[in-house]
C-alpha distance (Angstrom), angle and dihedral (degrees) to the residues before:
residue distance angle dihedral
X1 . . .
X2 3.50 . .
X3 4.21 117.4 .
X4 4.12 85.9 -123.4
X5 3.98 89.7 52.1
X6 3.80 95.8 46.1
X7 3.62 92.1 48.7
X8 3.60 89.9 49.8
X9 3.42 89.4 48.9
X10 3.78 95.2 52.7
X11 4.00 93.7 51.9
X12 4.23 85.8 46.6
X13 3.64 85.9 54.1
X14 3.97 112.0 78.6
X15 4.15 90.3 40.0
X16 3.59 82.8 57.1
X17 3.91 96.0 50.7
X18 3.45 89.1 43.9
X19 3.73 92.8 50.3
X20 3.78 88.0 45.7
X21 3.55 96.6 51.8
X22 3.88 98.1 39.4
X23 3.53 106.9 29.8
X24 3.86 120.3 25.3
X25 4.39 97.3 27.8
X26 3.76 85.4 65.7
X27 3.69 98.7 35.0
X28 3.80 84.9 52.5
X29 3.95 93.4 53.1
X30 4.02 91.2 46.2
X31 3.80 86.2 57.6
X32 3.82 93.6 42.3
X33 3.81 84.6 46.1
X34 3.67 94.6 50.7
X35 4.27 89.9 61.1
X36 4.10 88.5 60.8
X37 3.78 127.4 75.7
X38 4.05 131.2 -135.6
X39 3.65 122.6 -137.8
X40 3.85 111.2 -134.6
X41 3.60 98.4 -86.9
X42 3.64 91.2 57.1
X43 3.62 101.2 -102.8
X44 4.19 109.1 137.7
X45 3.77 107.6 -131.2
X46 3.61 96.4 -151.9
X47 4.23 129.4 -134.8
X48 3.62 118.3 92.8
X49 3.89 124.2 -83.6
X50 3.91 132.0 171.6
X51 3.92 84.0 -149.2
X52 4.11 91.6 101.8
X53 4.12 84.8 58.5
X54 3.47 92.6 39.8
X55 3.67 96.7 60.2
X56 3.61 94.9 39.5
X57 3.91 89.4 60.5
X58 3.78 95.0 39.3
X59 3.50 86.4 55.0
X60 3.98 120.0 92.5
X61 4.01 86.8 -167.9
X62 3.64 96.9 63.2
X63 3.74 90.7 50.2
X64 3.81 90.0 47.9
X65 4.15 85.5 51.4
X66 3.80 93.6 48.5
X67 3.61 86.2 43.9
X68 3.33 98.3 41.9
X69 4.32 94.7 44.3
X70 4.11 87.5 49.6
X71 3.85 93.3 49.7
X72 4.01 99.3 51.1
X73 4.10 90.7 39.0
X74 4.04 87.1 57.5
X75 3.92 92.4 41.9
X76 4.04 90.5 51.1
X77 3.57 87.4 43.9
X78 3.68 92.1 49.6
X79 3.86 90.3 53.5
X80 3.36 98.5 35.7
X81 4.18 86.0 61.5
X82 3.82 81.2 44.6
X83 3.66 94.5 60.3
X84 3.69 108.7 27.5
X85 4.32 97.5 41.3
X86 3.54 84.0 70.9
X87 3.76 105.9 52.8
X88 4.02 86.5 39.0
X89 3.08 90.7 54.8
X90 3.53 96.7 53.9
X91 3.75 94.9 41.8
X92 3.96 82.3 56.1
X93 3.45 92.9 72.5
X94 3.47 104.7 34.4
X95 3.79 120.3 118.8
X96 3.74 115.5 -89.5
X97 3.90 93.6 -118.1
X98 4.30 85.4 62.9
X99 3.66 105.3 32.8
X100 3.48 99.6 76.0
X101 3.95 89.1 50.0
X102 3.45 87.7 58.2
X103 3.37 102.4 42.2
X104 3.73 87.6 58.3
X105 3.85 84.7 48.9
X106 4.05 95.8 59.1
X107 3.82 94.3 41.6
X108 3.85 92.9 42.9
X109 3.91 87.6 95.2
X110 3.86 91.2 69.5
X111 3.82 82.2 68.0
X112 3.45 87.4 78.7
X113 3.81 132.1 60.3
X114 3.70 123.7 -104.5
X115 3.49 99.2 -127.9
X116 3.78 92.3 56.0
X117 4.28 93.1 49.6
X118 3.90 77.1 56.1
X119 3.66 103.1 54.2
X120 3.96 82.8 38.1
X121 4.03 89.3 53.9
X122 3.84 90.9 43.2
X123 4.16 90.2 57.2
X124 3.85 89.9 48.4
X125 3.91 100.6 39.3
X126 4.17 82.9 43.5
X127 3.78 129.3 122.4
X128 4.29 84.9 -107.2
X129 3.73 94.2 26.3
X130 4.20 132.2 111.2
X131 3.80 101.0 -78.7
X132 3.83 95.6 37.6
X133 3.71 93.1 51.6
X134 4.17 92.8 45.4
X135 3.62 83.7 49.2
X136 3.09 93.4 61.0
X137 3.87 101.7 40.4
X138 3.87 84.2 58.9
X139 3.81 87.2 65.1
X140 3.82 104.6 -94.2
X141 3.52 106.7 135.9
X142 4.18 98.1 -163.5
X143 3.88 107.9 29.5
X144 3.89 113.4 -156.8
X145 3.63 121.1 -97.5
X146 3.59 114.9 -98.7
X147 3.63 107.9 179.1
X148 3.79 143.9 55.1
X149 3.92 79.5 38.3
X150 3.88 138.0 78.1
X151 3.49 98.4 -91.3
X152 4.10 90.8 65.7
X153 3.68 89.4 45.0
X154 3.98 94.3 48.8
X155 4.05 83.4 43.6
X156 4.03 92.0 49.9
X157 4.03 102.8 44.9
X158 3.82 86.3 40.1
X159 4.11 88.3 66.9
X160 3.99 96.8 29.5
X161 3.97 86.3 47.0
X162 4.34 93.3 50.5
X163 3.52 101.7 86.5
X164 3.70 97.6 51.1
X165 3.96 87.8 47.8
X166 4.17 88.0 48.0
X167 3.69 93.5 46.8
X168 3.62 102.8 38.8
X169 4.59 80.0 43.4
X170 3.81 92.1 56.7
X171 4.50 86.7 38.2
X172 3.88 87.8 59.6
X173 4.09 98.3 35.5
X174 4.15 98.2 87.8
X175 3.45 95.9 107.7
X176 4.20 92.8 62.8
X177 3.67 106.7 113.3
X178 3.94 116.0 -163.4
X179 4.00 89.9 -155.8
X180 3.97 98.1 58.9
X181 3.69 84.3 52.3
X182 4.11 91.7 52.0
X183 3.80 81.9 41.1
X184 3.72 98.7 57.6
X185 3.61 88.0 37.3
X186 3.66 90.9 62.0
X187 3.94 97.0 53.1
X188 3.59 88.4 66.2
X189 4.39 96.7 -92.0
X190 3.94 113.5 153.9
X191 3.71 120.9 -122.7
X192 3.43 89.1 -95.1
X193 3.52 103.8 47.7
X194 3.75 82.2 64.9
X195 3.02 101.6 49.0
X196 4.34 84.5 49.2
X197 3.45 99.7 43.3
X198 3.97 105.0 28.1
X199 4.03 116.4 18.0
X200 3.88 98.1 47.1
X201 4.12 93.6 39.9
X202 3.55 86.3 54.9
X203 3.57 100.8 36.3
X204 4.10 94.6 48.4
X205 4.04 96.9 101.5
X206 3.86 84.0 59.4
X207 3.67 91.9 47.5
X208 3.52 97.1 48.6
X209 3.92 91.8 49.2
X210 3.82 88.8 51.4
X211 3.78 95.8 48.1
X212 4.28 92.4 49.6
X213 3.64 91.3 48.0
X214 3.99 92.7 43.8
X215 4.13 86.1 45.9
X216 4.02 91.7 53.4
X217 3.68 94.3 42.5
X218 3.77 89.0 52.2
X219 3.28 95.3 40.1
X220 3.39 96.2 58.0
X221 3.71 108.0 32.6
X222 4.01 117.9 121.6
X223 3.87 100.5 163.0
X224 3.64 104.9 60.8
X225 4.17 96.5 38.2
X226 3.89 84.6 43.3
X227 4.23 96.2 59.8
X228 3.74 94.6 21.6
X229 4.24 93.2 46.0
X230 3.59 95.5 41.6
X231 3.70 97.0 -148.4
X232 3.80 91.8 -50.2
X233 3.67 108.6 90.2
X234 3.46 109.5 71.0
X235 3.89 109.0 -154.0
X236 4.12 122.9 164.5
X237 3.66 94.2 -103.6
X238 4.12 98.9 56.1
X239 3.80 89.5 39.4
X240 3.76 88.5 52.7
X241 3.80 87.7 54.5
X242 4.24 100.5 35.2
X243 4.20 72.2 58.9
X244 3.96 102.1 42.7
X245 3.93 96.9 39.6
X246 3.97 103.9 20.2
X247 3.41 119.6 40.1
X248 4.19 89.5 13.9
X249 3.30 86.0 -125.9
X250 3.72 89.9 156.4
X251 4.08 97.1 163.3
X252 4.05 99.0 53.5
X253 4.11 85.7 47.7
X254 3.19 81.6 49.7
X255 3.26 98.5 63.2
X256 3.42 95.1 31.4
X257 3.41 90.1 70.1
X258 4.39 91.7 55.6
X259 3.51 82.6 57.8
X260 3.67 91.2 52.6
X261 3.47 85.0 48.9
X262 3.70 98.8 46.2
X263 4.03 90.1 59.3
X264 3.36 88.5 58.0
X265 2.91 106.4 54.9
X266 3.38 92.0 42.8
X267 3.65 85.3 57.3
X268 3.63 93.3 52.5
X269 3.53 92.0 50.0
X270 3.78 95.2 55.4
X271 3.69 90.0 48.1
X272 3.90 90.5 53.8
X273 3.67 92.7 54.2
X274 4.15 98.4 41.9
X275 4.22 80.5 57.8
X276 3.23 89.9 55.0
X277 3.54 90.6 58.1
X278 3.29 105.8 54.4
X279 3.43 98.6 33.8
């Protein structure tokens, strides 16, 4: 083996472990785990049984909840691009002396934890909170409900998602170039023929890397739908743990949590191949 390929090998060689050890050991025992079955105290009775599977696919309500979970993670991603491509875009071409400043501004929110953006979500969206009470002062006398549903859960990601879209927007946004947008400009194209034809082309890597990194996050997210849902939107990630820590179903979280995995890297896979394409 060549000195260059051995060396390369050597420097591979702790991420691996580290993978190994973190990554695919206990993906390896949640698929092992998934093949047993739990008595209704919890306890796992051992052998090896397809009968975990087997319900799963007999069952019309775990379709509906993988369904269901891959639906609402593309519509949050879909608004989360909505709301965050603008205010990238702007940051994008934003003198260097403010950017920064902003940048600092959109990721601020990290600062604070998830749980508490919730509970501070679940006050406004409320019965008593901000938008019910502006409803209401614009003359509708019975507001909609916007929590313990999937509209408060949709509206809550969407926000907590936004600076991950913005930064991974303005990550993926190098190829922009001011002077083909003067250039088109000066053949006689509208503003939003640029925008069409010239900013989104060259601002798709960016949009791509938002959207996979929005679709994981929503994918996977079990605080947020938890306190925002209120026990009645069923998504893959509170199922997994209504499974896991209520009804010690350890085998069907189990699963659950390949299928989580599946999505991904299904999603992963389609992202690989749409870079390809526009590379």
């Amino acid at each position: 083996m060549p000195i260059a390929s051995r060396l390369a090998l050597a420097l591979l060689l702790p991420a691996l472990l580290v993978n190994l050890a973190v990554f695919l050991v206990p993906m390896g025992n949640l698929a092992l785990l998934s093949f047993q079955q739990a008595s209704a105290g919890g306890a796992l009775l051992g052998g090896f049984t397809f009968a975990t599977w087997a319900k799963m696919f007999g069952d019309v309500f775990y379709a509906e909840l993988v369904l269901d979970s891959v639906t609402i993670a593309l519509s949050i991603t879909a608004l989360t691009l909505l709301c965050a491509y603008p205010i990238a875009l702007f940051i994008y071409r934003t003198p260097e002396r403010w950017k920064n400043l902003l940048i600092v501004a959109c990721v601020s929110p990290l600062l604070v934890s998830a749980v508490v953006r919730t509970y501070g979500w679940m006050v406004i969206l409320g019965d008593g909170g901000l938008v019910a009470s502006i409803l209401r002062g614009l003359g509708m006398v019975k507001p909609p409900r916007m929590v313990f549903n999937t509209t408060g859960v949709v509206i809550g990601l969407v926000e907590i998602l936004m600076p991950y879209m913005i930064l991974a927007l303005i990550a993926g946004f190098g190829r922009l170039n001011a002077s083909l947008e003067e250039a088109a400009a000066s053949l006689g194209a509208r503003p939003f023929t640029v925008f069409r034809r010239i900013v989104v082309p060259l601002t798709l890597p960016g949009i791509m890397l938002g959207c996979l990194l929005a679709f994981v996050l929503a994918v996977s997210s079990f605080i947020t739908p938890k306190l925002l849902g209120g026990g009645r939107v069923f998504l893959l990630a509170t199922e997994i743990y209504d499974q896991a820590i209520v009804t010690l179903n350890w085998p069907v979280a189990a699963a659950l949590s390949l299928v989580v995995l599946v999505i991904f890297g299904i999603a992963l896979l389609l992202y690989g191949r749409l870079s390809r394409a526009i590379a």
